[in-house]
BAPATI-66535 format. One record per atom (N, C-alpha, C): residue in one letter; x, y, z. Coordinates in pm, whole numbers, plus 50000, padded with zeros to 5 digits. Layout:
BEGIN
AXYZ...
END
This chain:
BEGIN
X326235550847134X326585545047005X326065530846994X325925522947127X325955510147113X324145507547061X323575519747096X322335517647174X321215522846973X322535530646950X322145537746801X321985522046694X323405516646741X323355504046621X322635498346669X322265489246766X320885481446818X319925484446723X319545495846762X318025505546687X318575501946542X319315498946501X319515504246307X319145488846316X319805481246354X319625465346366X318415461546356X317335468646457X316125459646452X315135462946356X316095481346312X315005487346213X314895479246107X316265474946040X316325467745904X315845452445961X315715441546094X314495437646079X313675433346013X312915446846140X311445450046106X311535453145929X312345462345856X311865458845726X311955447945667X312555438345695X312725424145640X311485417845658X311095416645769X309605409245763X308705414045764X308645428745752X307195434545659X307335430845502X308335421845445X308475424045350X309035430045276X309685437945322X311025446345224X309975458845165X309725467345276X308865476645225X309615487045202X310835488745217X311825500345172X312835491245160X313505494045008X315225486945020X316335498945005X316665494445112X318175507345078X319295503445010X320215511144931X321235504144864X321955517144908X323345513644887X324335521044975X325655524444842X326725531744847X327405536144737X329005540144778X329595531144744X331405537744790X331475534544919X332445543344999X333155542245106X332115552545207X331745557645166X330695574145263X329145563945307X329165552845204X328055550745250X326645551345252X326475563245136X325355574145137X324045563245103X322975568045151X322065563945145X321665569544939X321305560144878X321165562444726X319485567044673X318835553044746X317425556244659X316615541544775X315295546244748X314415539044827X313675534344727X313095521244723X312145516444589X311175506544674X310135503744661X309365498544719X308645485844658X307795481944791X308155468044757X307125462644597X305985477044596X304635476044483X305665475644370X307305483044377X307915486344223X308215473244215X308965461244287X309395450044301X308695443044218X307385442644249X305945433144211X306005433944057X306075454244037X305705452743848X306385451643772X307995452443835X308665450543785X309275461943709X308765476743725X308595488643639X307865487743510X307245480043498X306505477043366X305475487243367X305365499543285X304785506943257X304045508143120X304355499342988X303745498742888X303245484642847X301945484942810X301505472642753X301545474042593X300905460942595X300665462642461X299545468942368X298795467542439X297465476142409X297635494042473X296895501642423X296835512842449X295935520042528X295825513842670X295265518242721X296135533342867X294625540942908X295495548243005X296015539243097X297055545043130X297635536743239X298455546843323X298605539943511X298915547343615X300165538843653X300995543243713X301945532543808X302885538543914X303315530943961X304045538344090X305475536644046X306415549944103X307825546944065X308805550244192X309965542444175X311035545544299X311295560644266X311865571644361X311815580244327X313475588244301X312875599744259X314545601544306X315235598344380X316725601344390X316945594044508X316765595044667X316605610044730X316375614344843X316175627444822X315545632644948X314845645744943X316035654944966X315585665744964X316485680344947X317035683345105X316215677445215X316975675445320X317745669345358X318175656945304X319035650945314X320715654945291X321195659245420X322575662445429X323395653845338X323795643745364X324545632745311X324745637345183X325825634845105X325985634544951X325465619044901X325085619344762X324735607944708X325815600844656X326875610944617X328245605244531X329495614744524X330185609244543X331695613344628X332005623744498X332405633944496X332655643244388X334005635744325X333915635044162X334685630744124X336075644644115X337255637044118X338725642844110X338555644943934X338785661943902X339405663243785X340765652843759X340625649643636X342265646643586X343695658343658X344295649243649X345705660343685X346045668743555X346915679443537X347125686243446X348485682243403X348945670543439X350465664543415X350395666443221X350765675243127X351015675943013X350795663442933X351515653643011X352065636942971X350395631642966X349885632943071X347885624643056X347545638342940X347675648042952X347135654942829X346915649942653X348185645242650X348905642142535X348465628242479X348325618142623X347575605842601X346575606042582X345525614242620X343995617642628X343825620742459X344645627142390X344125633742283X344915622542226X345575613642235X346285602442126X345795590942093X344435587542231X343385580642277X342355580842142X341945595442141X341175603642020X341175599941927X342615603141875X343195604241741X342935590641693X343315578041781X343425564441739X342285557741727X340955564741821X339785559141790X338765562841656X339145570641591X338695574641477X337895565741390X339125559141340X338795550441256X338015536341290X337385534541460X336735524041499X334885528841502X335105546941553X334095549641642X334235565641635X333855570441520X334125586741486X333465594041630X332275593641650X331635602041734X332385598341847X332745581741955X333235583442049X334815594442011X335005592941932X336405600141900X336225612941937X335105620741909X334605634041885X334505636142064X333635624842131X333715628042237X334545631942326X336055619542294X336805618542371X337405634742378X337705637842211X338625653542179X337615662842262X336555664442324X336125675942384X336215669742548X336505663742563X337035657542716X338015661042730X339245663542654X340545668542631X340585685842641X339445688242592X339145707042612X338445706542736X337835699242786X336765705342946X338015698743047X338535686543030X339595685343144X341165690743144X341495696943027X342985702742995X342825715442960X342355720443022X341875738742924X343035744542956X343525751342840X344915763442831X346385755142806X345875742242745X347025731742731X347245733142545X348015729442483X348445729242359X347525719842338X347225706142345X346675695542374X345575698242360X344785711542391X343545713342410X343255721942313X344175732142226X344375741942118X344195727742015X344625719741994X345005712141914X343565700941882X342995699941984X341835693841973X340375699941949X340235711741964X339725722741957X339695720141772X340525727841746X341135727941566X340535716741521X340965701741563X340545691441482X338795692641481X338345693641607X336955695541637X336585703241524X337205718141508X336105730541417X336825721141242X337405712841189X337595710141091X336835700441057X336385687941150X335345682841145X333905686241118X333655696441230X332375699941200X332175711341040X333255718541017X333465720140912X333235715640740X333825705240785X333945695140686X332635683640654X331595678640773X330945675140827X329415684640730X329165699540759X328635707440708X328765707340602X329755710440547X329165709740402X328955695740291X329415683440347X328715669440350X327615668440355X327015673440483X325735672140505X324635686540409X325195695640388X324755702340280X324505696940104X325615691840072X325195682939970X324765672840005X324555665640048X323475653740064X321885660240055X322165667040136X320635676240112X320175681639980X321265683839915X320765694939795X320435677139654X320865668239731X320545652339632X318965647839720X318705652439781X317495649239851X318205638539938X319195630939969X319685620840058X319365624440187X318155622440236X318555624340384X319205618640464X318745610140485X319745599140528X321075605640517X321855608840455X323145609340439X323325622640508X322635631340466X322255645840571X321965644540710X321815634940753X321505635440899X322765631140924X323185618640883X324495612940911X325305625440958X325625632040854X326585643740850X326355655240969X325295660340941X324805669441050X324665668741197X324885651341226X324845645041283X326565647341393X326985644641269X328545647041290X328855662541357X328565670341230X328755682941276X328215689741414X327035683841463X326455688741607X327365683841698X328005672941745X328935664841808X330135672841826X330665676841708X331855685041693X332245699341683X330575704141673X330385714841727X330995721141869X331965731141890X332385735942020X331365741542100X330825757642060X330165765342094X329025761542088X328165771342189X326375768842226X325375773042059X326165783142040X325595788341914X325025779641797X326185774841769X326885765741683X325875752141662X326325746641780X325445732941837X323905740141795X323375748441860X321975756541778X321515752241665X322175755941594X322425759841454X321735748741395X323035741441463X322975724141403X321365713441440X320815722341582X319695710841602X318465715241529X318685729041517X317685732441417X317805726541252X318895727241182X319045722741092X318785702041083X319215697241164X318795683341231X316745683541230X316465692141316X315255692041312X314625691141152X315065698941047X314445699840944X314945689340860X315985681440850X316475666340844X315775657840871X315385658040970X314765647441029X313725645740986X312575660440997X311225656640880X311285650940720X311885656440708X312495647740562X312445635340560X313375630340640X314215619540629X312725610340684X312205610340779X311045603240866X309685601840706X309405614340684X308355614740595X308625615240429X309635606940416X310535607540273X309175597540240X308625602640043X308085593440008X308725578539950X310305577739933X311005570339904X311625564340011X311715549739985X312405539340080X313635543040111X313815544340272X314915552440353X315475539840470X316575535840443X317175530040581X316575535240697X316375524640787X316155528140947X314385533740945X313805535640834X312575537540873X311555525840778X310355522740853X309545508440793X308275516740767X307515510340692X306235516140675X305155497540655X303975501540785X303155489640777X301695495140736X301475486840612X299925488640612X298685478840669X297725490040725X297105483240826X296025474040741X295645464340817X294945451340754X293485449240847X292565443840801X291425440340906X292105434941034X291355439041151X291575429041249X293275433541325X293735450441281X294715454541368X294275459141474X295085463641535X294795472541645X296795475441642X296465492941717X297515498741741X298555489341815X298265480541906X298565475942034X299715465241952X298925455041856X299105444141798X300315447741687X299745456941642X301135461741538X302215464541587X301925474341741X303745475041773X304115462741812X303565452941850X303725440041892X304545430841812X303985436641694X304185426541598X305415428741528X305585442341542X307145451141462X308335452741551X307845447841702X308905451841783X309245466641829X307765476441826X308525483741873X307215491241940X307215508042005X306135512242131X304995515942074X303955511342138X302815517642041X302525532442043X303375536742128X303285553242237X304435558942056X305185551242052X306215556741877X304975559741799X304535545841746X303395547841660X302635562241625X302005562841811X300815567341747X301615586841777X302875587441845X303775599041869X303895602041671X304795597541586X305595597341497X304325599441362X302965595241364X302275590641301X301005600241312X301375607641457X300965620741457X298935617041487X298975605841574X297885601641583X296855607241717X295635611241714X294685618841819X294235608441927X294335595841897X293755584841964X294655571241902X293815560541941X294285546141928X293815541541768X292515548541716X292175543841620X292605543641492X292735538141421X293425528841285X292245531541152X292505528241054X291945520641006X292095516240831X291705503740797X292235498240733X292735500740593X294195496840548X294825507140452X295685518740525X295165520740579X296145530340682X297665527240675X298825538040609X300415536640630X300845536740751X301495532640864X302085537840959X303395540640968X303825549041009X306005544540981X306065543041125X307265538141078X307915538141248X309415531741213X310335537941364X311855533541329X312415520741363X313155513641297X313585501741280X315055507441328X316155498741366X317195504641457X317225505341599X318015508441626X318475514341771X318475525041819X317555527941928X317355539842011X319045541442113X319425552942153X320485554242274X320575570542310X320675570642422X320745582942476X322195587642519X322535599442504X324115607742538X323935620242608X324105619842728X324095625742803X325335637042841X325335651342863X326725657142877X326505667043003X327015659843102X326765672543272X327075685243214X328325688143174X328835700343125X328395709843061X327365705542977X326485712142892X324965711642896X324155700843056X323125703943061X322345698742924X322565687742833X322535685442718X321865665642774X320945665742735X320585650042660X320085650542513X320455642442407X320385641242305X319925623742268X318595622542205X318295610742176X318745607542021X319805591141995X320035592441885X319275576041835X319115579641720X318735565941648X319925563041531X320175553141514X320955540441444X322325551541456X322375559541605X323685567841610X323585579841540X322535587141510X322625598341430X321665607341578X321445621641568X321175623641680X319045626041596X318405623541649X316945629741656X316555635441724X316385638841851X315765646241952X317175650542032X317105664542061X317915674742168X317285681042253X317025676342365X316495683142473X317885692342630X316975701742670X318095708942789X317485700342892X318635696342990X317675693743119X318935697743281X318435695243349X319325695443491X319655686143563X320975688543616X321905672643628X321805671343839X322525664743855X322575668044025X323515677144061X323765682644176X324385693444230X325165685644274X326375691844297X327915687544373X328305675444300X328325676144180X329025664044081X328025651744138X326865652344160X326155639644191X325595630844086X325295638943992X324775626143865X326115616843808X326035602843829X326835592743814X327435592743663X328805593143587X329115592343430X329435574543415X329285571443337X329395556343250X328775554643156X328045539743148X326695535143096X326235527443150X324475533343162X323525529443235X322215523743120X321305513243201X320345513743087X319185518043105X317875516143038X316485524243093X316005505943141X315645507343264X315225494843285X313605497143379X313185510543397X311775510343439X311425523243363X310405519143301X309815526043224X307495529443285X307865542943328X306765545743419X305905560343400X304625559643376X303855569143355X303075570243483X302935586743497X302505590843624X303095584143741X304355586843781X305045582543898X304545585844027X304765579644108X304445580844266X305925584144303X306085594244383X307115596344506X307215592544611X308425581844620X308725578944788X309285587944845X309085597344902X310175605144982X310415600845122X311485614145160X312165606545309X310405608345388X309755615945383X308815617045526X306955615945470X307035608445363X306035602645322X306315597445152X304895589545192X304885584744977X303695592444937X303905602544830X303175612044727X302755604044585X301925601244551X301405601144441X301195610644303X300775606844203X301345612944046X300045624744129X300165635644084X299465649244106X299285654444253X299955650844337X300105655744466X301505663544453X301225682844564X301735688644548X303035683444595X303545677544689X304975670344748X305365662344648X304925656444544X305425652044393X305895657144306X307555657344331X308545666444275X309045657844097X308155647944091X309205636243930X308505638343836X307315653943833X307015652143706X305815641543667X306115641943516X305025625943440X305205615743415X306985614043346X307305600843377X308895598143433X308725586743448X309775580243529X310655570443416X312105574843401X312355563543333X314015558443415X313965550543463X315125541743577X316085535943516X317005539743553X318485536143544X318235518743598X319725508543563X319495498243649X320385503843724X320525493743882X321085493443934X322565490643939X323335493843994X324825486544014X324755487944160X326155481944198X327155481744331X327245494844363X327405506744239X328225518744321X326625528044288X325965529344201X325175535844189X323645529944198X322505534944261X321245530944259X320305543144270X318895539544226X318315551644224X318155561444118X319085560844011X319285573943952X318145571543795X317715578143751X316795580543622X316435591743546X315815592143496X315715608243434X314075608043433X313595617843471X312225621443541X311885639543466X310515636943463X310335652443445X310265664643596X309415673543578X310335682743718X308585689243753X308485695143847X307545706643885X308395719943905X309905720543875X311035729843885X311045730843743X310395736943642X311365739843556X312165749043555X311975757043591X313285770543573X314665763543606X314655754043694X315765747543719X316285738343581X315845735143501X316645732243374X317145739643314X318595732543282X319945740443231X320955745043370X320875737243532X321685737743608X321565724643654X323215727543759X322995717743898X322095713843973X321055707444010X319775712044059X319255696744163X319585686144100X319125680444191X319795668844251X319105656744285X319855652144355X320755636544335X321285638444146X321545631744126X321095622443962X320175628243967X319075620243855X319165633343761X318145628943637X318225641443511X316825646043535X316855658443491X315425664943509X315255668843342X314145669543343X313795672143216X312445680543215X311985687143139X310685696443125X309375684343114X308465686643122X307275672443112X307025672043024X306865682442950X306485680142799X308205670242705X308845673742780X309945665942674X309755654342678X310115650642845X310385635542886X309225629342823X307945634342803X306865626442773X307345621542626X307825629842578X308285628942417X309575618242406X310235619642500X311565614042529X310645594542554X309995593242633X309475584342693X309045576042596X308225579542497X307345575242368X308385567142306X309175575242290X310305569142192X311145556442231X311755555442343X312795546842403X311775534042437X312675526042418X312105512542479X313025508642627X312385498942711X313465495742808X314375484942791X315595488242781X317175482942729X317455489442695X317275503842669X318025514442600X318985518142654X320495521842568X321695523642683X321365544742713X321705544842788X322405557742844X323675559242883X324345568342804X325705571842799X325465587942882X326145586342999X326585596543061X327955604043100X328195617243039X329865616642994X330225632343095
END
C-alpha cells in the first residue's frame, strides 16, 4: 500500500512538470476519476468558432472515461421517499410556481408523476398536466388560424411540455416543426427574429459579428451552400436566447429559443444514473473532436474515436467534470442508458444542435 501511494505521488509529479499534460478532477466521496482534458484544450481555450468561416479542426477533452473503466462516474442518485407528506409538497411546489414560471411549473408536475407513481398526488398532477396541454392546443390552434405565429409556438410550446405520453409529445413536435417554418420565414415583422440586408464590403463572418450571433446560424437558417453573400441579400437570424432541457427519463433534449421549444432531438444519457441533473453551461464549443482515452489519444476520424463530430462541454464544477453532449459512432444506442455519463446524440443532429447554440448557453438537466 505504502509503495502504491509513493507511485501515485510521483505520478502526479511527473504530470506537474510536463506541464499538466493530463488533469484529473475527482467527484463526491468514491472519488471517481471524471474526465481527462489536456493540456492543447487549456491553450484554446475550447474555442472552436471564429469569426470568419473558415474549415476548421480542433481537439476536445473527451468523454469522460472509457468503457473499461470499472469505477462509476457518479454515485446513483436516491429516489425521493414515498412519505405521502414530500408527495403533497412536491405538487404544492408546482401549483405555486405557476404564476412566476409556467413551464418550470409543468416540469416540476411531471417530477411528481416519475418520482410518486400510484400516489393521488400523482393522479392529480397528471389531470392538471392533460388540461393544460388541452387548453394550450387549442390556443395554439387559433393563433394559427390568425396567422400569429408567434403566439402558436408559444402555445404549442406549452402543450409539448405538458404533454404526458410519447404519442402525444409526437404530435406536438411535428406540429412545432410546421410553426416554426412559419414563424422563422413570416414575411411580416415577428418578435425574436431580425432580418439584415447585406451591404458592399460584408462578409458572412462580419455580419454575425456584428449582430452578435454564429455565422454556422446564418448560413444553417438561411439555408446557405457556402460562405458567399451578396449584396442586397436578406439574411434572418434569431435575436433572443438559446437554452437547452434535457430529460434522462425520456431520452429527450429539446433546444428552446426566447423559451419556446425549436429543435427536438432523441439522444442517450449515461448508464447507472451517471449523467449529472442541475444546470450546466456550453463552455467548449468544438468541431471534429479528438479523443483522449484511457490507453491512447484518437483523433476526429480514427476508428477508436467514439465523440462523433462535435464536441460541446459542460463547465466544470467541484462535483461534476467532463460531461458534454457529443455525437456517437453508436447510433443504435440513442434512446438508452448507454454511456458514460455525457449525452449522445446522432451526428447529423448535434451538427444541427451545434450551429445554433452559442457558448454560455445554459443546459438544464432534469
Amino acid at each position: 500500500m505504502k509503495s502504491l501511494f509513493s507511485n501515485t505521488v510521483l505520478f502526479m509529479a511527473f504530470a506537474v512538470a510536463i506541464g499538466g499534460a493530463y488533469h484529473y478532477k475527482t467527484a463526491g466521496q468514491d472519488g471517481a476519476i471524471l474526465s481527462q482534458a489536456s493540456a492543447e484544450d487549456s491553450k484554446t481555450g475550447g474555442q472552436a468558432e471564429e469569426a470568419a468561416a473558415p474549415e476548421e479542426s480542433f481537439e476536445s477533452n473527451p468523454e469522460d472515461k472509457a468503457e473499461k473503466d470499472a469505477s462509476p462516474k457518479k454515485v446513483k442518485a436516491e429516489r425521493p421517499s414515498l412519505d405521502p407528506a414530500a408527495a403533497r409538497d412536491r405538487l404544492s411546489e408546482a401549483n405555486k410556481e405557476f404564476a412566476a414560471d409556467p413551464v418550470r411549473a409543468i416540469f416540476k408536475l411531471e417530477r411528481v408523476l416519475w418520482d410518486f407513481p400510484d400516489t393521488q398526488e400523482a393522479s392529480q398532477a397528471k389531470a392538471k398536466l392533460a388540461s393544460i396541454a388541452a387548453t394550450s392546443k387549442k390556443t395554439g390552434a387559433l393563433a394559427w388560424k390568425r396567422q400569429d405565429y408567434l403566439g402558436a409556438r408559444k402555445a404549442y410550446s406549452r402543450a409539448f411540455f405538458a404533454s404526458w405520453s410519447k404519442a402525444d409529445r409526437g404530435a406536438m413536435v411535428k406540429r412545432l416543426e410546421e410553426v416554426n417554418k412559419k414563424y422563422l420565414y413570416s414575411r411580416k415583422p415577428v418578435e425574436g427574429i431580425e432580418i439584415y440586408k447585406v451591404v458592399s464590403g460584408d462578409s458572412l463572418g462580419a455580419i454575425a459579428k456584428k449582430n452578435g450571433v454564429s455565422w454556422l446560424t446564418l448560413k444553417r437558417i438561411n439555408k446557405l451552400k457556402s460562405s458567399m453573400i451578396r449584396v442586397g441579400q436578406r439574411l434572418r437570424f434569431f435575436s433572443g436566447t438559446f437554452a437547452i432541457e434535457i430529460s434522462k427519463e425520456r431520452f429527450e433534449l429539446v433546444l428552446t429559443h426566447n423559451g419556446d421549444v425549436l429543435k427536438h432531438f432523441n439522444v442517450a444519457i449515461g448508464k447507472e444514473d451517471r449523467t449529472p441533473v442541475g444546470r450546466f453551461t456550453i463552455e467548449e464549443r468544438i468541431i471534429k473532436p479528438t479523443w483522449y482515452g484511457p490507453d491512447g489519444v484518437y483523433p476526429f476520424g480514427h476508428e477508436k474515436n467514439i465523440l462523433g463530430t462535435r464536441w460541446l462541454g459542460f463547465n466544470r464544477t467541484e462535483e461534476c467534470s467532463g460531461f458534454g453532449i457529443h455525437g456517437t459512432k453508436y447510433p443504435n444506442s440513442i434512446g438508452t442508458a448507454a454511456s458514460m455519463g455525457c449525452i449522445r446524440m446522432r451526428n447529423g443532429n448535434v451538427e444541427e444542435l451545434f450551429d445554433y447554440i452559442p457558448k454560455g448557453c445554459v443546459v438544464n438537466i432534469r
